[in-house]
C-alpha positions in Angstrom: -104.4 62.9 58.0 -103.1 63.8 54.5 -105.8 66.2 52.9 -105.4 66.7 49.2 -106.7 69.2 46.2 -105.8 68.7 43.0 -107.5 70.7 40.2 -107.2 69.1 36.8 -107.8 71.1 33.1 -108.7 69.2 30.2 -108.6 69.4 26.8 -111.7 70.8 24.4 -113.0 67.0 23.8 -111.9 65.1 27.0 -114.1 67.3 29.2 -117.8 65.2 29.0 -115.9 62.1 29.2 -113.2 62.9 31.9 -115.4 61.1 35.2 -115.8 58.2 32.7 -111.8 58.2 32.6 -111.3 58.1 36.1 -113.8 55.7 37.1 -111.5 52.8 37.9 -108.9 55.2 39.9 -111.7 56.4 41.5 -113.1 53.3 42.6 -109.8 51.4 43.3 -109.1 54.7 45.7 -111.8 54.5 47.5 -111.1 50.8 48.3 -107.7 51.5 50.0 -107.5 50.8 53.4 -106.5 54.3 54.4 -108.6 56.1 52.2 -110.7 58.5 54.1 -112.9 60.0 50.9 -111.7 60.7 47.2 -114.5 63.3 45.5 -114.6 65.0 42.6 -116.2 67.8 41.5 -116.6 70.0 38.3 -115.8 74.2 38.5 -119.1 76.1 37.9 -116.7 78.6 36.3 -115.0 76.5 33.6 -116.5 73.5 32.1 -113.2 72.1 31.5 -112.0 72.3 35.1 -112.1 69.0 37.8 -111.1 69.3 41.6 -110.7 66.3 43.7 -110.6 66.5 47.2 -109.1 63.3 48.8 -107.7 62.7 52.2 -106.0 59.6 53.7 -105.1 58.3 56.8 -101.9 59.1 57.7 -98.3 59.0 56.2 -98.0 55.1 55.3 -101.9 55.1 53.3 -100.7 58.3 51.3 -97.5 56.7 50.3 -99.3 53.3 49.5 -101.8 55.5 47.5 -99.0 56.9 45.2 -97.6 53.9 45.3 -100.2 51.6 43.8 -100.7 49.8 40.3 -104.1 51.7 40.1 -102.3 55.5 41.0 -99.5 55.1 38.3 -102.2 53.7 35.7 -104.4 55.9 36.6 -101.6 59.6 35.6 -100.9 57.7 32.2 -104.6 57.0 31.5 -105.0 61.0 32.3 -102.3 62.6 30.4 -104.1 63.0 26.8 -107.4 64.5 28.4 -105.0 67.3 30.4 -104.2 70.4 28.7 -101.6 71.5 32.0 -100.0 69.8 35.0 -102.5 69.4 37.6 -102.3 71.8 40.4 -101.7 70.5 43.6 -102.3 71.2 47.9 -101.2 68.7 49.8 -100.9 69.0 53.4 -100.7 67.3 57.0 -103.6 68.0 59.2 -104.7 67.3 62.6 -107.9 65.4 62.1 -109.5 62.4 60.6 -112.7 63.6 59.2 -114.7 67.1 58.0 -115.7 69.1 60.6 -119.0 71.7 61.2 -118.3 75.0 60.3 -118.2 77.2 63.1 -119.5 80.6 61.3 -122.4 78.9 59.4 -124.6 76.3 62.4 -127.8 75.0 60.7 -130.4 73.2 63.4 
């Protein structure tokens, strides 16, 4: 699977209305076929600062992810609310969902 972190900074202004932004991405992404999740969550450490965590399939469901109407509308829609270029991991894994933690069991 293609597991993915991007962390986003926005701009004084754009930071309460930011999820309301990327509602329709966010939606639209989660309806792809090879979408595995798409999450986002807001730093506890800056109020300004979004990560999403997303993860996809394989190859051909990450490509059709960049590739879609809804992906290219969605990094126009974005670009006045950011004050930097998102920062970006993107990586292969083995895998096709989260696993338990090994040093922290609950039950």
């Amino acid at each position: 699977m293609y597991f993915i972190v991007v962390k986003f900074h926005t701009l004084p202004g754009f930071s309460e209305r930011f999820m309301d932004m990327v509602a329709p991405f966010t939606a639209a992404t989660r309806q792809e076929a090879g979408n595995l999740w798409f999450e986002w969550s807001r730093s506890v450490e800056s109020s300004e600062d979004f990560v999403l965590v997303e993860a996809f399939a394989d190859d051909a469901a990450a490509s059709a992810h960049v590739g879609s109407p809804h992906f290219k509308a969605a990094m126009e829609d974005m670009r006045p609310a950011l004050a930097a270029t998102p920062k970006i991991v993107s990586r292969k894994v083995e895998g096709d969902s989260w696993g338990e933690m090994g040093e922290l069991q609950i039950g």
